[in-house]
C-alpha positions in Angstrom: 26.7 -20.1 31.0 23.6 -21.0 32.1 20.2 -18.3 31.7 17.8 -18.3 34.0 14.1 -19.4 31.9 10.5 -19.2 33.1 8.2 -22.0 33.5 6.4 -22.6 30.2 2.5 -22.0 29.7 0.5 -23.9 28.6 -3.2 -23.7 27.9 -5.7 -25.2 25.7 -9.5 -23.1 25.1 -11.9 -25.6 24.4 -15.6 -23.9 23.1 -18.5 -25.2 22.4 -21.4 -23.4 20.6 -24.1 -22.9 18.0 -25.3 -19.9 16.3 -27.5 -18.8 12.7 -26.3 -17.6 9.7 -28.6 -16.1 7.1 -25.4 -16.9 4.2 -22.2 -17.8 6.3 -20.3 -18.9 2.6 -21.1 -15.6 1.0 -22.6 -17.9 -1.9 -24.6 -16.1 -4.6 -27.5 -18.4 -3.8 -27.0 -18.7 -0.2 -29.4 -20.1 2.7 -30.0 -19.7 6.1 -28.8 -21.9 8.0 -28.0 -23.0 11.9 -25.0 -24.6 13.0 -22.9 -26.1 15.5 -19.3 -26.0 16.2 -16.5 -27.3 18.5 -13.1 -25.6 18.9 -9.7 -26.3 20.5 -7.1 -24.0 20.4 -4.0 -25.0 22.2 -1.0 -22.7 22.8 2.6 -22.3 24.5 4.6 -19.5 25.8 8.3 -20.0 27.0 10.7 -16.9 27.7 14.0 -16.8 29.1 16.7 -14.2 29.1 17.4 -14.7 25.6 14.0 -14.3 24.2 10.8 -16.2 23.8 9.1 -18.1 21.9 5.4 -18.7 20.9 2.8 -21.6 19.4 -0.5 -22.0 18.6 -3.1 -23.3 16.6 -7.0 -23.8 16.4 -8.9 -26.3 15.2 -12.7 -25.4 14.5 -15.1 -28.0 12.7 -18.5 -26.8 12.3 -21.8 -28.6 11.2 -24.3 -27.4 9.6 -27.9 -28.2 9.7 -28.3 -27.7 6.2 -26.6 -28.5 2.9 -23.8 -26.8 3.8 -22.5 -30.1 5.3 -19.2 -29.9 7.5 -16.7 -27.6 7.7 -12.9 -28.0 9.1 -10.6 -25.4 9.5 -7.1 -25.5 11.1 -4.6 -23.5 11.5 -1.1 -23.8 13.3 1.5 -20.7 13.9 4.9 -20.7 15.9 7.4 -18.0 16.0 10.5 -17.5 18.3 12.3 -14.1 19.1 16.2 -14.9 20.1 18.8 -12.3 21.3 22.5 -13.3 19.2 24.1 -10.7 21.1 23.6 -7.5 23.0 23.0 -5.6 19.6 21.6 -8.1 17.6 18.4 -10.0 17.2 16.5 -12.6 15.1 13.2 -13.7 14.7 11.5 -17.1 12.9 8.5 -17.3 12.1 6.2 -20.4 10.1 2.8 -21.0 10.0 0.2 -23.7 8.2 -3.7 -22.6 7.9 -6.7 -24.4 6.0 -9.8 -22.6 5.5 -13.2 -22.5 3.7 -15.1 -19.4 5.1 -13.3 -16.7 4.0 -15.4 -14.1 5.4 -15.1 -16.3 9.1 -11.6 -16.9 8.8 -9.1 -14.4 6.7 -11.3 -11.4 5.9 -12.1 -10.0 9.7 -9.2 -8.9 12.0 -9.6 -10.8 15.2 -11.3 -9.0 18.1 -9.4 -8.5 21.2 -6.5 -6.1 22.8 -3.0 -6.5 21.1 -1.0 -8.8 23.0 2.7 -6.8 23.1 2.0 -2.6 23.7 3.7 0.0 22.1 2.9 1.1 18.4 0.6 -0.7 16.1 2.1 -2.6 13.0 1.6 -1.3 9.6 -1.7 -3.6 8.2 -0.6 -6.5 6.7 -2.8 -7.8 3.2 -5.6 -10.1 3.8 -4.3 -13.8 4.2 -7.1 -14.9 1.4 -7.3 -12.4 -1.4 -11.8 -10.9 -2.0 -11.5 -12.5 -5.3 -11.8 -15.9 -3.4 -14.5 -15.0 -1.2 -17.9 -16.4 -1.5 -16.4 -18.9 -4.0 -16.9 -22.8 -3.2 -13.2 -23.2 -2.5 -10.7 -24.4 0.0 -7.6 -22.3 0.3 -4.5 -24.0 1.9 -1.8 -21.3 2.9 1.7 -22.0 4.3 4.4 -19.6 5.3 7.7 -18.9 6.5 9.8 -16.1 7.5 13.5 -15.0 9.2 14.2 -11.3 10.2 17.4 -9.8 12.0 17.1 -6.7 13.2 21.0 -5.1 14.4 21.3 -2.0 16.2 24.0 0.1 15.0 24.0 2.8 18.1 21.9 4.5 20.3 19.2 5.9 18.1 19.8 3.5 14.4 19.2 0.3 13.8 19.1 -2.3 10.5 16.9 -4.6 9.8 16.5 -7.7 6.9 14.3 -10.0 6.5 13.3 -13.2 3.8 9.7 -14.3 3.6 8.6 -17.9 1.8 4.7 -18.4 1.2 2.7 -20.8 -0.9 -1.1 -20.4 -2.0 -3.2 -23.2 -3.2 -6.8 -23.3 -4.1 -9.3 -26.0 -4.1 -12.0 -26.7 -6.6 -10.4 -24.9 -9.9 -11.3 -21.7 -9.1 -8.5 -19.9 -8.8 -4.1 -20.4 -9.6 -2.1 -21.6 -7.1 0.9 -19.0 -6.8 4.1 -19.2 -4.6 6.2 -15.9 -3.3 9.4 -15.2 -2.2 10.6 -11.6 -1.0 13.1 -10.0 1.0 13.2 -6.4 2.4 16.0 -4.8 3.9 15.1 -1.8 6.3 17.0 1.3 8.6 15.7 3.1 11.4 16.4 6.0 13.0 15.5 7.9 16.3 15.3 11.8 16.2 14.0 12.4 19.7 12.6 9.3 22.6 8.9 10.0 20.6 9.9 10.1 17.0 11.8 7.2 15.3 12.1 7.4 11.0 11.7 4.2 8.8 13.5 3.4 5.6 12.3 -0.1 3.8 12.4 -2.1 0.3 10.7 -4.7 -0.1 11.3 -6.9 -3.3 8.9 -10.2 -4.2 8.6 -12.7 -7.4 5.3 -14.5 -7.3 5.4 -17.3 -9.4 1.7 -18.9 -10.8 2.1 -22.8 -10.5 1.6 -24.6 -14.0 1.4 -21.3 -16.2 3.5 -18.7 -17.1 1.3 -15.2 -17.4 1.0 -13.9 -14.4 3.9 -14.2 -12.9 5.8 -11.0 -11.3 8.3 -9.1 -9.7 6.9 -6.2 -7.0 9.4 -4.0 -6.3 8.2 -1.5 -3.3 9.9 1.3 -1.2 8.8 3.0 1.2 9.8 5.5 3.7 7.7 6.3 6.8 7.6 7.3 10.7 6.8 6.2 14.1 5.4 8.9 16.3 4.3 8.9 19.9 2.0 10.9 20.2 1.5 10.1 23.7 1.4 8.2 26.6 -1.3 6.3 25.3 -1.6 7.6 21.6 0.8 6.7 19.0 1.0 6.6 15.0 2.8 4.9 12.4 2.5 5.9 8.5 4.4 5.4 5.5 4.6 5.7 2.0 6.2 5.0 -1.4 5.0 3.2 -4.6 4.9 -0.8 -6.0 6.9 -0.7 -9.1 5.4 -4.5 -10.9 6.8 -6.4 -13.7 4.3 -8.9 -15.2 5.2 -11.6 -17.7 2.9 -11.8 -20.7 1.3 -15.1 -22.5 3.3 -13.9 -25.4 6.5 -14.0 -24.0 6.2 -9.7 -23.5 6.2 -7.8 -19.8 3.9 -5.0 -19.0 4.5 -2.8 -16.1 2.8 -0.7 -13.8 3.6 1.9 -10.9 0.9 2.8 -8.4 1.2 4.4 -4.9 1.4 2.0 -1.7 1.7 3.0 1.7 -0.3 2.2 4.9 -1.5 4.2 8.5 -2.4 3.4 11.6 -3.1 4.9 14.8 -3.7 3.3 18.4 -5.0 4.7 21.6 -4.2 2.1 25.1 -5.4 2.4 28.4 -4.9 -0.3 30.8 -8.5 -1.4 30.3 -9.0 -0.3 27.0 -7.7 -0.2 23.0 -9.1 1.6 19.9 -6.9 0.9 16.9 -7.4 2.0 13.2 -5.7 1.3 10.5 -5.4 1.1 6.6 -3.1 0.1 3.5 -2.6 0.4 -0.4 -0.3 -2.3 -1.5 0.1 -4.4 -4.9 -0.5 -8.0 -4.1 -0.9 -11.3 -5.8 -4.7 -13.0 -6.4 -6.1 -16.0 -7.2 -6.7 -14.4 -10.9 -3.5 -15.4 -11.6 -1.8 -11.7 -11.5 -0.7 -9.0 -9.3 -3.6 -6.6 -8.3 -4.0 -3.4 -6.2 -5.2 -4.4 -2.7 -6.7 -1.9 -0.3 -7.4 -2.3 3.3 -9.1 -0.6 6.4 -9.5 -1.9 9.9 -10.8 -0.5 12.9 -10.7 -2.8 16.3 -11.6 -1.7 19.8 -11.8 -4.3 22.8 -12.6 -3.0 26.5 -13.3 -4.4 29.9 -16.3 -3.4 31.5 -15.5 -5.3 35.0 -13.5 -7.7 36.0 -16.0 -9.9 34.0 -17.5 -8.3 31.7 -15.3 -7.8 28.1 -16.9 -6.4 25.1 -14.9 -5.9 21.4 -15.5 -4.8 18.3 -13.8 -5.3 14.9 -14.7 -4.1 11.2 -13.1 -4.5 8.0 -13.3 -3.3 4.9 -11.1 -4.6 2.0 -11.1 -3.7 -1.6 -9.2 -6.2 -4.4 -8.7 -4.1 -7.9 -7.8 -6.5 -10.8 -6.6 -4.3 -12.7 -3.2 -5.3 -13.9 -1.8 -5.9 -16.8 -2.2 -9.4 -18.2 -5.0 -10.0 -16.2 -7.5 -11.6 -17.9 -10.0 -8.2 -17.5 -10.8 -5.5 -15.0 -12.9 -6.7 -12.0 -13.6 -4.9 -8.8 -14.3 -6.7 -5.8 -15.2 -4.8 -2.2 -16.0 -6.9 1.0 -17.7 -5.1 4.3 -17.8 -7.0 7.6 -18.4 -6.2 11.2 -18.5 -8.1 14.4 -18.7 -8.2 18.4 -18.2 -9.8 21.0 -19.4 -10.3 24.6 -17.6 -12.4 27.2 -18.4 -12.7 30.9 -16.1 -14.8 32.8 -18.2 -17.2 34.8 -15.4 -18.2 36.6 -11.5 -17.6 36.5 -11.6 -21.3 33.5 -15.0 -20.7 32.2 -16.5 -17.8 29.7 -19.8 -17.6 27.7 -19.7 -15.2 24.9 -22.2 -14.2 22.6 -21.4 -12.7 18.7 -23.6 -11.0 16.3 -21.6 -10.4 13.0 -22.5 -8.7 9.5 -20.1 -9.6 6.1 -20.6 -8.7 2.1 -19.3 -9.0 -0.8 -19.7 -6.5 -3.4 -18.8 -7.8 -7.0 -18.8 -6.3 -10.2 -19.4 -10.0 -11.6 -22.4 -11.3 -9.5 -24.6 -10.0 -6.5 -24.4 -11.9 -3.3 -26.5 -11.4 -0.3 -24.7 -10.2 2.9 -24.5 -12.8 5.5 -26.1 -11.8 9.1 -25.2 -14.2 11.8 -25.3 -14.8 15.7 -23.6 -17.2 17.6 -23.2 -18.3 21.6 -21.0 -20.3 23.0 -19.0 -21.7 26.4 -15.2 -21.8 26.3 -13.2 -23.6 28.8 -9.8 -22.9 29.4 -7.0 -25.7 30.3 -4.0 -25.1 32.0 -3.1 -21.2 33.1 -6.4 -19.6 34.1 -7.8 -16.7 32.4 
């Protein structure tokens, strides 16, 4: 049986642009410094009847007039949504990213409106863990995933899923750890605005080339999705991270602590303002499981049919405070950012972006990083 498909789309953004940075590493003896950078980021959309399928990448090197030097970062992300049958559904996910700016690449949520509507995703932990941050360090992350989601009837539905990443660290600075985890999850509609939300998650995070350290997260949660309105809606849940940590001397310590995340979102057709935060237990580059804490807020509108202005902030908090560890540290990073884009023509945008980031450590004091940047993209392939 043959399905009808779309024509796939292609397009590649190609920027060019320079900007200042008063301490764009986060360094504890940082320097101004100017810069220049050149971007591609290609990508492909194809959807037929039984799903779609998405990839993308960026690849960003950056000089710096200073003795900063270079700097290359890459990333490369594909996922693909298929429908088995009328009830059931699975998604692949895999991804490949290289970075050296923590505060530029991992830190700060991407400006810009959400790219599928409805409600907004409970936050997901930072990608590189504050502990990292402002260190001279590349991190290398790599990641895969497979969900199925089954509906059982008109209002419940199960869900599964297994998640694969690996974390590696440049420069000695930190353990390189690898995590597996799986979550199983049920759903449940009470009326076409509210929908309830049952999930475990369970992960072992093992440190490569020592023993201490490693873990076993154990996390439920229970939680709700709530329309609030035509353009409002919520999501919330909560539960605890129950963590089992091995010992250098061959003992296990525990620790319970509370985890749950929020989020609300508010879309008009030319506008979004989403807010969001999250308590989890996580693993760092310590070489332990810590108590992560997020908050996001991101709001992107058009001002014309030029015109685009958005705005992102971020504020994460990474609490090494567990067992085995080797001591109590507390590190906070703040960072802010936005954007303005006018469309010169329907393949052509200039944007400029101020941006503010900073670490606060208990270990070392770091100045925050003001920066500015311009820039011309140029877009291959579907126009904007």
């Amino acid at each position: 049986m043959a399905f009808a498909q779309s024509e796939p789309q292609y397009t590649v953004d190609v920027s060019v642009g320079g900007g200042v940075a008063t301490n764009p590493f986060l360094y504890s003896d940082g320097d101004t410094a100017a810069s220049a950078t050149v971007s591609v980021s290609p990508s492909v959309f194809i959807e037929d009847e039984l799903g779609q399928t998405r990839i993308g990448g960026d690849l960003r090197l950056t000089q710096y007039i200073s003795d900063y030097g270079s700097d290359l970062s890459g990333r490369l992300e594909a996922s693909t949504t298929r429908r088995l049958d009328e009830r059931t559904d699975v998604r692949v996910d895999a991804y490949v990213r290289t970075v050296r700016s923590a505060a530029r690449d991992s830190l700060l949520f991407a400006s810009g409106p959400a790219e599928v509507p409805g409600p907004l995703l409970p936050p997901a932990p930072p990608i590189i863990d504050t502990t990292i941050a402002g260190t001279r360090a590349r991190v290398t992350s790599v990641g895969t995933s497979f969900g199925l989601s089954h509906l059982l009837d008109e209002v419940s539905s199960l869900n599964t899923g297994v998640t694969l990443n690996g974390t590696y660290i440049g420069n000695d600075v930190g353990f390189d750890y690898r995590s597996a985890s799986t979550h199983f999850g049920y759903q449940r509609k009470l009326s076409p605005r509210t929908t309830v939300t049952i999930d475990t998650q369970v992960m072992a995070v093992d440190y490569l080339g020592r023993r201490t350290g490693d873990s076993v997260i154990l996390s439920p949660r229970a939680g709700i999705r709530q329309q609030l309105s035509d353009r409002l809606s919520l999501v919330a849940d909560a539960g605890i991270s129950y963590v089992r940590t091995k010992l250098g001397n061959g003992s296990h310590s525990t620790l319970v602590s509370f985890a749950g995340s929020v989020g609300l979102c508010d879309r008009l057709p030319n506008r979004s303002l989403c807010v969001s935060a999250g308590r989890s237990a996580q693993p760092t580059a310590l070489g332990g499981v810590s108590t992560v804490t997020t908050a996001s807020v991101n709001y992107d509108a058009r001002l014309s049919r030029v015109d685009r202005v958005s705005l992102a902030g971020r504020y994460g908090r990474t609490n090494e405070d567990g067992v085995g560890l080797p001591g109590v540290r507390i590190t906070d990073f703040l960072g802010a950012s936005a954007t303005y884009s006018r469309d010169l023509n329907d393949r052509i945008a200039f944007t400029v972006t101020p941006g503010y980031s900073k670490i606060f450590d208990d270990v070392q004091p770091r100045s925050a990083n003001y920066s500015l940047m311009v820039g011309v993209t140029i877009r291959f392939g579907k126009p904007r």
